[in-house]
N, C-alpha and C positions, 0 to 999 in steps of 0.2 A: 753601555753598548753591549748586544749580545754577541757571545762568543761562536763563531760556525763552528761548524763541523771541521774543517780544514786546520784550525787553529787550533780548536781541544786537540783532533790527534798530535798536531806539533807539540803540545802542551805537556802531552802521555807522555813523550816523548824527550823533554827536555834535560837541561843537566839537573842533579837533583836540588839546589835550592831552591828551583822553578816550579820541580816539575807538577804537574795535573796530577794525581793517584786515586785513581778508583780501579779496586781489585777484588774480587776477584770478576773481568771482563767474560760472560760464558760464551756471548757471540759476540760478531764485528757489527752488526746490526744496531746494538746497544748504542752506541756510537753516528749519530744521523743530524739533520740541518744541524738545529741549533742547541741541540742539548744532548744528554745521556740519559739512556734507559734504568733503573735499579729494579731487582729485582724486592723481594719479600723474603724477609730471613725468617728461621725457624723457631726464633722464642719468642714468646708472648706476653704483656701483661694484662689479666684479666681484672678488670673494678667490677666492686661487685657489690652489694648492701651490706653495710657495717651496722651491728649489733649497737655500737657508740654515738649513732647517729650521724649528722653532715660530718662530713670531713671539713676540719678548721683546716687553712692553709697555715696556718701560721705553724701548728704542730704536727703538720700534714707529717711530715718522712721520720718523724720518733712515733708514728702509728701505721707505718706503711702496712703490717701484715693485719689489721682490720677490714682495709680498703681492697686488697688487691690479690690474685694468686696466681702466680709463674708457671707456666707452662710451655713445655716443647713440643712442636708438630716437625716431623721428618720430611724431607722431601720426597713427593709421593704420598702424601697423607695429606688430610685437608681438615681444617674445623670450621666451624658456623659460626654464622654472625648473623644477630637478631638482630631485628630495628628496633631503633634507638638506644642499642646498646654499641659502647666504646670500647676498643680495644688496642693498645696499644704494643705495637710494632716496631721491627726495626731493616734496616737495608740489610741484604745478604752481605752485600762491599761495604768494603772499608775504604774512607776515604780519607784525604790529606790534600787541603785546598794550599794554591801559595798566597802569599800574603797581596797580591796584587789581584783577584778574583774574587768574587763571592757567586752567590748560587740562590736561587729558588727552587722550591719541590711543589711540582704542579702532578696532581692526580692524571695518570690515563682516562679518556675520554670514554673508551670502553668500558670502565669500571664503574663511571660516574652513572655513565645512563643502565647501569642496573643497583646506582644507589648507594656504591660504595663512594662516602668522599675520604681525601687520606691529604695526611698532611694538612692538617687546618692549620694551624700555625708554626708553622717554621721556615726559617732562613738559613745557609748555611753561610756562618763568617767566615772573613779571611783568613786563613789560618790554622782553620778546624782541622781536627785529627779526630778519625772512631766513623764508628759507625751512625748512621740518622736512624731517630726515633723517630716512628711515624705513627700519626693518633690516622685511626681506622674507626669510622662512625658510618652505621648504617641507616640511612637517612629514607631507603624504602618500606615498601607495606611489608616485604617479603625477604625472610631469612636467606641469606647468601652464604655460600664456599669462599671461602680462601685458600690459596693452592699455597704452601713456602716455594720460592724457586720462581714463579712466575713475574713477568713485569708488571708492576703497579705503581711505580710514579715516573719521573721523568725530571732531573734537574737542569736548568735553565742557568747557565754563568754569563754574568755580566763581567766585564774589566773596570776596573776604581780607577782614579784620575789620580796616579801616586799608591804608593803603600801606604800602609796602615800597621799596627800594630797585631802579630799573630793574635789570633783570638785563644791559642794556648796559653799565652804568656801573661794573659789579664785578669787571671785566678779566677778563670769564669767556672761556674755549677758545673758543667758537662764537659769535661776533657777525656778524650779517649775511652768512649763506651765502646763494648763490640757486642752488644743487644741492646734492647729498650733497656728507660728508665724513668722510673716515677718523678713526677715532681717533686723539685727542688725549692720549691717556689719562698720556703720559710727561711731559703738560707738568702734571700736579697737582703740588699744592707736596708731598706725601708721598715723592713719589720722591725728592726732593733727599736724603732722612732716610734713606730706604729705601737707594739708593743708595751712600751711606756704609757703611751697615751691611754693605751686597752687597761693596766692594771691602775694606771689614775681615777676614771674613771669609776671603776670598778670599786676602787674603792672609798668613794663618795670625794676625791679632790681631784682635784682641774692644777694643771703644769701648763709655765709657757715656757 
């Protein structure tokens, strides 16, 4: 079920093992039917063509500075974003869901019809601390502004039937970021399997 507006404020608002926390709030506005506004925070991660060829996921984040390069835009300052290129982003707020909520991040509809989508894949768990990375992909013919400071997505909390186990507490990849961050993707327990299979392989025998 989604959460209104009347609830999330109760929620801001609660004792703290309950409470809602998205900070820093710059209008009341952010705050509307059934979700909250976030803005666009000021660091960046730029991907960019690596000298080493595809990025392996597997050894993706022992190669990070190949793939990728950090940068900061001020508020009040803006950088471009070409089409078909990805940038990754993160919320101005910092959040802390309670354990009985979770969240979607749905792009501004404003942004979309000039191309911007944001947020392709992400959910916030129950329980999440830090701030949201948001993948920024410009999907029109024509180079776009990005403002830091501006609204650019809008999360959407549903209530769970029962708690759940913090999503801090489950030694997950992403606890407590306060900008973007690259993929983690090598550190899933799959790869360790995968992995095996890739140097078997490789080196002319087969494991079962």
């Amino acid at each position: 079920m989604v959460v209104a507006e009347a609830e999330l404020r109760r929620r801001m608002a609660d004792d703290p093992e309950r409470r809602l926390v998205v900070t820093p709030l710059l209008s009341p506005g952010q705050v509307r039917g059934g979700s909250v506004d976030v803005r666009l925070g000021t660091e960046f991660i730029l991907l960019r063509r690596s000298a080493r060829g595809p990025i392996d996921p597997l050894q993706a984040e022992g190669g990070q500075g190949d793939f990728q390069d950090r940068v900061r835009v001020p508020i009040g300052q803006r950088m471009i974003l070409h089409p078909n290129q990805l940038v990754l982003g993160a919320t101005l707020e910092f959040l802390q869901v309670p354990t009985d909520l979770m969240a979607y991040v749905i792009g501004r509809s404003s942004w979309g019809r000039l191309g911007l989508i944001v947020a392709t894949a992400i959910m916030v768990q129950p329980g999440f601390r830090g701030s949201l990375t948001l993948e920024l992909a410009n999907l029109g013919d024509t180079p776009v502004y990005l403002y830091p400071g501006t609204r650019v997505a809008q999360l959407v909390f549903h209530s769970l039937e029962g708690e759940t186990q913090a999503y801090a507490e489950t030694a997950s990849k992403y606890v407590g970021p306060v900008g973007p961050e690259f993929s983690k993707l090598s550190d899933d327990p799959d790869w360790a399997v995968l992995s095996r299979w890739t140097d078997a392989v490789r080196g002319g025998r087969t494991e079962r």
